[in-house]
C-alpha positions as CSV (number, residue, x, y, z in Angstrom):
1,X,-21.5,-77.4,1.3
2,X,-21.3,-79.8,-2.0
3,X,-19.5,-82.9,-1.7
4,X,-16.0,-83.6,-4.3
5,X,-16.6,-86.3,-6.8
6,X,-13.9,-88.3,-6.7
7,X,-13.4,-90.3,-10.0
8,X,-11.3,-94.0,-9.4
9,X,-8.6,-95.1,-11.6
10,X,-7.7,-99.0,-11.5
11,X,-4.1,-99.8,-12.1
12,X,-2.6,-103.2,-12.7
13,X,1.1,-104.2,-12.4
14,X,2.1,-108.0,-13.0
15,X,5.4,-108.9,-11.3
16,X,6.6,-111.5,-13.5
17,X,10.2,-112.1,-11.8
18,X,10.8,-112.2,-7.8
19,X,12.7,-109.7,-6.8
20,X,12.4,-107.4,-9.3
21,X,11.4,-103.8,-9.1
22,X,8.4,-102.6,-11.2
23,X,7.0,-99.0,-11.3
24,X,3.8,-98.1,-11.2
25,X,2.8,-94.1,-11.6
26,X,0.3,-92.7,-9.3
27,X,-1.3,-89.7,-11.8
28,X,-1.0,-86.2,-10.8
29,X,-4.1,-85.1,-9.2
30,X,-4.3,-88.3,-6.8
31,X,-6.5,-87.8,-3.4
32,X,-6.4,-90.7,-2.1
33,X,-5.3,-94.5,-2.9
34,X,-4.6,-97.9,-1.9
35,X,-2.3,-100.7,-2.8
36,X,-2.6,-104.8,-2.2
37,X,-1.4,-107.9,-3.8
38,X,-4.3,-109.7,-5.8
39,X,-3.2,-113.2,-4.5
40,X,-1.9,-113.9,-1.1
41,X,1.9,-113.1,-0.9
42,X,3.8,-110.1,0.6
43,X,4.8,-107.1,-1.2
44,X,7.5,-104.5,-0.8
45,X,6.6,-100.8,-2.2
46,X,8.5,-97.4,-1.9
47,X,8.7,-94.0,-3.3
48,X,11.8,-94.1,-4.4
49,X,13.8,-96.4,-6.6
50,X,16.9,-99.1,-5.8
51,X,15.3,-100.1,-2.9
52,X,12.5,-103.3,-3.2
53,X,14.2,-105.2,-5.1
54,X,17.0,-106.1,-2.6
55,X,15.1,-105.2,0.8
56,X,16.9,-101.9,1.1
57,X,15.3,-99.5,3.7
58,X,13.3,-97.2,3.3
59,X,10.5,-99.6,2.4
60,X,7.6,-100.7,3.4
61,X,6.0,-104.2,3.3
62,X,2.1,-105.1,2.3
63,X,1.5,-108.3,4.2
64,X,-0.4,-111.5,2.7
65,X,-3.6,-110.7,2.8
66,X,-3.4,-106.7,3.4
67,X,-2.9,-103.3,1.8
68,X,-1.4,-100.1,1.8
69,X,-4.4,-97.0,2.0
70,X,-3.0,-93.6,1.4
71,X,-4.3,-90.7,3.9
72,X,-7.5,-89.0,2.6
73,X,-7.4,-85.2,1.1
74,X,-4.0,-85.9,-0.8
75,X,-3.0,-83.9,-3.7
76,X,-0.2,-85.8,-5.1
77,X,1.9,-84.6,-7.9
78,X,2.6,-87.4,-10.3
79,X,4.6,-90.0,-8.2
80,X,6.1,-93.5,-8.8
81,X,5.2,-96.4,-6.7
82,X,8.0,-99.2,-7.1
83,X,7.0,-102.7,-6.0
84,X,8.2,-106.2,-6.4
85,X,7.5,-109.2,-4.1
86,X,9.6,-112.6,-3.3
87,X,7.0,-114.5,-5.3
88,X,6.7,-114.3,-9.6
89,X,3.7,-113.7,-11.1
90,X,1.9,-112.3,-8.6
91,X,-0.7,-109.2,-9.5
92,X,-0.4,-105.7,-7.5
93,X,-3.5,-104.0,-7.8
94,X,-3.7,-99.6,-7.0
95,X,-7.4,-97.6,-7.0
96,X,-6.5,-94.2,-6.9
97,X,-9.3,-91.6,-6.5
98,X,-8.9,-88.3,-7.9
């Protein structure tokens, strides 16, 4: 049995103001991914919008120093990741293999 290539696609989203949502989108196609902050601060994420930005649930929170990783053999649509952090200026970083 052959093994899937799995190509990677970096993504890069700058949250210039605390408490802010920003959107990142996943492509279509996704297998498998995994989110972290570049520097060491906490970040919120979700699936669906409204909710980040004021510590709504649902969310979920990426703690200093950690990271989200997706399960494996995914095959996402094209989703929205929405982010945002107490901190400005920090960098959320997303690989997604597909």
């Amino acid at each position: 049995m052959m093994s899937e290539i799995l190509s990677p696609t970096l993504l890069n989203q700058t949250l210039t103001v605390a408490d802010t949502e920003y959107s990142i989108s996943i492509p279509g196609g996704t297998k498998h991914f995994s989110v972290q902050c570049r520097t060491a601060f906490a970040v919120r994420f979700a699936f669906v919008t409204a909710k980040v930005a004021t510590s709504t649930a649902p969310f979920a929170t990426i703690k200093s120093g950690g990271a989200y990783t997706s399960p494996e053999k995914l095959n996402m649509a094209a989703a929205t990741l929405y982010v945002a952090s107490a901190e400005a200026g920090v960098v959320v970083e997303v690989v997604c293999w597909s």
